[in-house]
C-alpha positions in Angstrom: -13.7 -9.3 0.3 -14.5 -9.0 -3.1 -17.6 -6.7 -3.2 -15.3 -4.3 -0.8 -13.9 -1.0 -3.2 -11.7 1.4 -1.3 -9.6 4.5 -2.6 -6.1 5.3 -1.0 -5.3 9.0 -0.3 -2.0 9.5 0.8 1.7 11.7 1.2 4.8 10.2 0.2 8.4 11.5 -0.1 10.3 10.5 -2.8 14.2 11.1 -2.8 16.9 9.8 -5.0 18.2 6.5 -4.5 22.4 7.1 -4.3 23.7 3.1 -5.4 26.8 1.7 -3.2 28.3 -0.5 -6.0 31.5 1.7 -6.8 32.3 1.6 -10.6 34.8 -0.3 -11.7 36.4 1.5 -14.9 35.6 5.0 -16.5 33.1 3.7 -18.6 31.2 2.0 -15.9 31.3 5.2 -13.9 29.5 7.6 -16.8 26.8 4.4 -16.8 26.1 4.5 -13.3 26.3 8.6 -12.8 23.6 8.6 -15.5 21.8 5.5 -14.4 21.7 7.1 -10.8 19.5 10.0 -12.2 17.1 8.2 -13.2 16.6 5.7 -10.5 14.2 7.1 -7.3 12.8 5.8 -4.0 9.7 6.6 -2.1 8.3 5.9 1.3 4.9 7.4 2.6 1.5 6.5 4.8 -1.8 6.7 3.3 -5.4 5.8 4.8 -8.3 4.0 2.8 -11.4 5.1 2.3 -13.6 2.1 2.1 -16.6 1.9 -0.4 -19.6 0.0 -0.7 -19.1 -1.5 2.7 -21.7 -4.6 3.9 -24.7 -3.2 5.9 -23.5 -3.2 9.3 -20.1 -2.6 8.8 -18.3 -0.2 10.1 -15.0 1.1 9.5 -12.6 4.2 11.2 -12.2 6.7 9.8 -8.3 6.6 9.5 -7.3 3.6 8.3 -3.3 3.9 7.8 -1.2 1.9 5.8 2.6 2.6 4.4 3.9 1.9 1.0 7.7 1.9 0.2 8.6 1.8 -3.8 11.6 2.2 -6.3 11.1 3.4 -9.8 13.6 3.5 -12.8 12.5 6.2 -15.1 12.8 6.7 -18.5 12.7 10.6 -20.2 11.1 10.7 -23.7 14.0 12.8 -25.1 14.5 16.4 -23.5 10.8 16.7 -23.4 9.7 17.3 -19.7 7.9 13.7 -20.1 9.0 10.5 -19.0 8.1 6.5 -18.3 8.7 5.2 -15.2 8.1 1.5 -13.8 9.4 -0.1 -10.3 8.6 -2.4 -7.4 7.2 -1.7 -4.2 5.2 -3.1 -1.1 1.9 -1.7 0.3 0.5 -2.3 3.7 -3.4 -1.7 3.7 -4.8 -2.0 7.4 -8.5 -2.5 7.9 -9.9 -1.3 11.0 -13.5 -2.8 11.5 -16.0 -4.2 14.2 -15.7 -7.7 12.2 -12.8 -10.2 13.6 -12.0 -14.0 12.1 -13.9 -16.7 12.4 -12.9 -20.4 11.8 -12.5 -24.2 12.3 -11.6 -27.4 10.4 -14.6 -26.7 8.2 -15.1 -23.0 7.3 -13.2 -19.7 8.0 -15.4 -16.5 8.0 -15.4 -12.9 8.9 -18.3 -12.3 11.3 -19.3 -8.7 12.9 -18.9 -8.3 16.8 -22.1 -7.6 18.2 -22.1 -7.8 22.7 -18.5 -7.6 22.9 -16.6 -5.0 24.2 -12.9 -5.1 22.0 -10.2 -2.2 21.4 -9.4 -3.1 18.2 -9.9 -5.8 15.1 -7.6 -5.4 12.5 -7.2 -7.0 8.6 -3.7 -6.5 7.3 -3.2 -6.7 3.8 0.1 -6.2 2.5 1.0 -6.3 -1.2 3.9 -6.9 -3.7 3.2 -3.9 -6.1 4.1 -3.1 -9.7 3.6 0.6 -10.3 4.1 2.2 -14.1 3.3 5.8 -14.5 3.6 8.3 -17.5 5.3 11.5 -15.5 5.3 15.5 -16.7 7.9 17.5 -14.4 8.6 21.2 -14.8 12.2 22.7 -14.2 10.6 24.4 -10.9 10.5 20.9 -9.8 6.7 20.9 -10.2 5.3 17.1 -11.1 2.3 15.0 -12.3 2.2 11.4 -12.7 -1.1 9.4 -14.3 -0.5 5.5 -13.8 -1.0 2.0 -12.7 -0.4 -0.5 -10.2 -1.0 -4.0 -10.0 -0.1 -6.0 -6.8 0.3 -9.4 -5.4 -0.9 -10.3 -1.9 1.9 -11.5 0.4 1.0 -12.7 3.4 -2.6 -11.5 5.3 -3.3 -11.3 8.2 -5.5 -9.6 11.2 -5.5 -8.8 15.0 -8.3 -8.8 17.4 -7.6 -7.1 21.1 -10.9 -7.3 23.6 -13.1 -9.7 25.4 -12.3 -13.2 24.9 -14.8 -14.6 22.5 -13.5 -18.0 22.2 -14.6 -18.6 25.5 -17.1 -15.9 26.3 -15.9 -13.9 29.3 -15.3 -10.5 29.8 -11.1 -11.3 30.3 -9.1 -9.8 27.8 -8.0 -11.4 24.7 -5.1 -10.7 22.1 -5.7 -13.2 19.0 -3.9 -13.3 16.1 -4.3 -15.5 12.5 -1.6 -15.1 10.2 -1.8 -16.3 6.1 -5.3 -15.6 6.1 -6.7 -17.3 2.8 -9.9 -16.1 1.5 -8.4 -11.9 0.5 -8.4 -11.3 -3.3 -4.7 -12.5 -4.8 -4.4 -9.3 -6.8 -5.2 -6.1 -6.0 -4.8 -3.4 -9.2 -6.0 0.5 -10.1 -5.2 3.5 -11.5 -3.1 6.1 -9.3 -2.4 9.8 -9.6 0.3 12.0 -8.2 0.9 15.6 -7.9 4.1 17.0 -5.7 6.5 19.6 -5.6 10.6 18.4 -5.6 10.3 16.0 -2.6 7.1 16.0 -1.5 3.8 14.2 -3.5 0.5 13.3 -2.8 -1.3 10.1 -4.2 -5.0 9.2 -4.7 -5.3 5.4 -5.8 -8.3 3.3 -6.9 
């Protein structure tokens, strides 16, 4: 999959993350009451749009995915500037007329051709640092320029339609799960423009 680019387009909702640990003396409470400013959570779906796909290969034309992040961010002074840096996960799903391929010997992607099939799927999801250098306005008003770089977890992809493995028109649901051959790190730059609660992200 390395000669596949694809850029993420997406909503998410960010609110503020309220922590459970109660504080255990008066100095521990101003800590965590000015802490708990600065620490957010966001959630939100996305699709892909794939680039620079193989000839032949076709993709849908809403591919959804889900990302769920925390950041902990850090204000330059008063300014309306900050720093921010977290942890997330991001799911990328890959909806295409190619399903997996393999034996003892080689493991492949390879486009379906006669078949008749509801849907192939490659899931991709990663373990995500995200760092981004954030402006936000006393209206609420925000812009965020940044960077993620992510680890692959665990791949996999699904494949519901004729049964291929043994060539008949019954109907097959076939899953492989820790699917090797996907690029270990995925990385880009990301941008962000919302309004208090609501943002939407483009991602390369």
């Amino acid at each position: 999959m390395k000669s596949i680019k694809h850029i993420l387009i997406g909503i998410t909702v960010v609110v503020s993350m309220i922590f459970i640990l109660a504080p255990c003396d008066g100095q521990a409470q101003v800590v965590n009451a000015s802490a708990k400013k600065r620490v957010s959570i966001g959630f939100g779906m996305f699709t892909d749009i794939w680039m620079n796909t193989p000839t032949g290969m076709k993709t849908r034309t809403i591919n959804q995915g889900v990302n769920v992040f925390g950041t902990y961010n850090m204000p330059f002074g008063k300014s309306n500037f900050s720093f921010a840096i977290g942890l997330g996960i991001t799911v990328h799903n890959l909806y295409w007329n190619y399903r997996y391929q393999g034996d003892s010997a080689s493991f492949q992607f390879v486009q379906i051709d006669s078949m008749n099939y509801k849907r192939s799927k490659l899931s991709m999801p990663y373990l995500e640092i995200p760092i981004e250098f954030r402006f936000k306005t006393k209206s609420k008003f925000a812009v965020a320029i940044g960077f993620k770089v992510g680890y692959m977890m665990y791949a996999h992809s699904k494949y519901v339609g004729d049964d291929y493995l043994f060539g008949s028109t019954s109907k097959l649901k076939y899953s492989v799960k820790g699917i090797k051959n996907i690029e270990t790190f995925n990385y880009g730059p990301t941008l962000r423009v919302g309004y208090k609660w609501i943002h939407l992200n483009a991602a390369y």
